[in-house]
TIPA-93065 format. One record per residue (C-alpha): residue number from 1; residue in one letter; x, y, z. Coordinates in nm, 3 decimals. Example, Ala and Ser with C-alpha at 12.3 -4.5 7.8 and 13.67 -1.06 7.14 Angstrom:
# TIPA-93065
ATOM   k r       u       v       w
ATOM   1 A   1.230  -0.450   0.780
ATOM   2 S   1.367  -0.106   0.714
END
This chain:
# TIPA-93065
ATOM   k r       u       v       w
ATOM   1 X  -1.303 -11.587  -9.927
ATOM   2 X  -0.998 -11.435  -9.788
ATOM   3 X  -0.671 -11.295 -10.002
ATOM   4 X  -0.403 -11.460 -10.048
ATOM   5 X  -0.071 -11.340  -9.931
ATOM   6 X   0.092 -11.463 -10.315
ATOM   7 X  -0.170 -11.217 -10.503
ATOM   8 X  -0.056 -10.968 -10.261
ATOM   9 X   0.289 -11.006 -10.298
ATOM  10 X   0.201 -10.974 -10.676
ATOM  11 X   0.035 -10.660 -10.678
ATOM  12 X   0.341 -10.498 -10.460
ATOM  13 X   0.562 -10.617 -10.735
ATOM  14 X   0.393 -10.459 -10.994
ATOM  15 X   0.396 -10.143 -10.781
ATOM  16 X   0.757 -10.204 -10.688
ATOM  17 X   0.813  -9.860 -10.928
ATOM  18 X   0.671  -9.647 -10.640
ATOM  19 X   0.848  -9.537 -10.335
ATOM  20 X   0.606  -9.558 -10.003
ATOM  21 X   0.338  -9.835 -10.063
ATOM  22 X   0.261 -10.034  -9.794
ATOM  23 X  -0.041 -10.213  -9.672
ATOM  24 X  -0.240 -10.334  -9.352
ATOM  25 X  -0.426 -10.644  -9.312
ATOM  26 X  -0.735 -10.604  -9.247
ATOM  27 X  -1.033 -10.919  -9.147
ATOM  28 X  -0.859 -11.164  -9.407
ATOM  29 X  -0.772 -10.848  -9.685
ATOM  30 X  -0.511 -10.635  -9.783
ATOM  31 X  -0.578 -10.258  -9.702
ATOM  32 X  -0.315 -10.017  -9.973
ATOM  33 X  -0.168  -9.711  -9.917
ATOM  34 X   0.035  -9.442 -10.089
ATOM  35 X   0.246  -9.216  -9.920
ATOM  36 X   0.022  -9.242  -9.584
ATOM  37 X  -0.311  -9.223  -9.831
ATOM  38 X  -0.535  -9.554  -9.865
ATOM  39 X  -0.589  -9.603 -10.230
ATOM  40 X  -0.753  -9.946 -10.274
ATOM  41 X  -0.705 -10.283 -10.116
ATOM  42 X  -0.706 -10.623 -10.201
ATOM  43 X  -1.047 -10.784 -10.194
ATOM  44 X  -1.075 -11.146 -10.252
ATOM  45 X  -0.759 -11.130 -10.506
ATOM  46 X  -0.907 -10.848 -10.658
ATOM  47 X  -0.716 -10.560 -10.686
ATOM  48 X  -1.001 -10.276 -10.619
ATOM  49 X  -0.903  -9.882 -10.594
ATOM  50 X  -1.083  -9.594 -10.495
ATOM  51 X  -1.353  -9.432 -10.791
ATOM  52 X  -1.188  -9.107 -10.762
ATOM  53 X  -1.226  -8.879 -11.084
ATOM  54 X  -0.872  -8.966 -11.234
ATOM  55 X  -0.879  -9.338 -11.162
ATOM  56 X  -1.237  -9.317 -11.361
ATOM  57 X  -1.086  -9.101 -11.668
ATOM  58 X  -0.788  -9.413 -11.675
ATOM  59 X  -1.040  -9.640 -11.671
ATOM  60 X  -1.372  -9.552 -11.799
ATOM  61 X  -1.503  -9.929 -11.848
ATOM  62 X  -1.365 -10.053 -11.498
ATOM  63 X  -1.647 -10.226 -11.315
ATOM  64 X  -1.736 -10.084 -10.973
ATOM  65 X  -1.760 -10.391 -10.766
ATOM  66 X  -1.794 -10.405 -10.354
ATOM  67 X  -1.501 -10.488 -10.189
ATOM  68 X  -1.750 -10.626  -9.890
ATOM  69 X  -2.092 -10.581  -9.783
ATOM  70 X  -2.141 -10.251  -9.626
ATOM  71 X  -1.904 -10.046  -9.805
ATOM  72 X  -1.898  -9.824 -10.094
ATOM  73 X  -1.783  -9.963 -10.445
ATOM  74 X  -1.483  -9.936 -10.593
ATOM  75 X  -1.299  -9.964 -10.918
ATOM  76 X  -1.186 -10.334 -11.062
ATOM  77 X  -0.817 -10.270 -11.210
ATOM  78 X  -0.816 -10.542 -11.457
ATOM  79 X  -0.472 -10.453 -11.603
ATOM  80 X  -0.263 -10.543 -11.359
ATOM  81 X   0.016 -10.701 -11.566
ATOM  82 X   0.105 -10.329 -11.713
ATOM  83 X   0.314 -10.158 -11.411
ATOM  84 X   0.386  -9.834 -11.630
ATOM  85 X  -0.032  -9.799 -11.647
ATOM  86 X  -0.044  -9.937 -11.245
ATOM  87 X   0.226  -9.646 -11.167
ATOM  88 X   0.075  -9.376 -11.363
ATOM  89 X  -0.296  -9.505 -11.228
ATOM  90 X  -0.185  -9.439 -10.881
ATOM  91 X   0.040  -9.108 -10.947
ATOM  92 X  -0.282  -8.997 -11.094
ATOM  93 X  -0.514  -9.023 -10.771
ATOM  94 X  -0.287  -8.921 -10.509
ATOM  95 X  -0.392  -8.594 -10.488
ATOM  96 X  -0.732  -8.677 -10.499
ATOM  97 X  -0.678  -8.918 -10.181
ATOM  98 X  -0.812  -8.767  -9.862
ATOM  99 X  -0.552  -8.720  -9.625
ATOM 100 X  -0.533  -8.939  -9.331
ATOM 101 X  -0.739  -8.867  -9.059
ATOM 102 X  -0.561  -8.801  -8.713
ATOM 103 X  -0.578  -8.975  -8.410
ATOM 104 X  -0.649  -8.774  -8.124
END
């Protein structure tokens, strides 16, 4: 099952608070980024994030579920009516984000 473009649309409004999100579709999902770093995605309208050590702290009973066979698994962010904890998630990982690889 693919995302929908609505859930998506929802997720950016929560994150509306922070300057420099954008996304990339990807195969039918939503691929996020912050400030050039890929935090999560949006995985059949499930808003998944990378199990860095801060993201894991905010959320220490988050499930880790697979965004899509293959891949590692990431963290289900369940509260995603609360922007202040959806801002403060994010600030909180950036800097544990690997920087973007460069194209050669």
């Amino acid at each position: 099952m693919a995302s929908t473009k609505s859930y998506l649309d929802f997720i950016l409004e929560q994150l509306s608070g922070l300057d420099e999100i954008t996304f990339r579709p990807m195969m039918g999902e939503y691929i996020l980024y912050y400030r050039g770093r890929v935090f999560g995605g949006i995985y059949d309208d499930r808003f998944l994030v990378k199990p860095v050590s801060s993201a894991k702290a905010l959320m220490p009973e988050a499930a880790y579920e697979l965004p899509y066979e293959g891949v590692k698994e990431m963290l289900l962010v369940e509260d995603v009516d609360n922007r202040d904890f959806l801002t403060s998630l994010i600030l909180a990982m950036y800097d544990q984000l690997p920087q973007p690889k460069r194209r050669k």
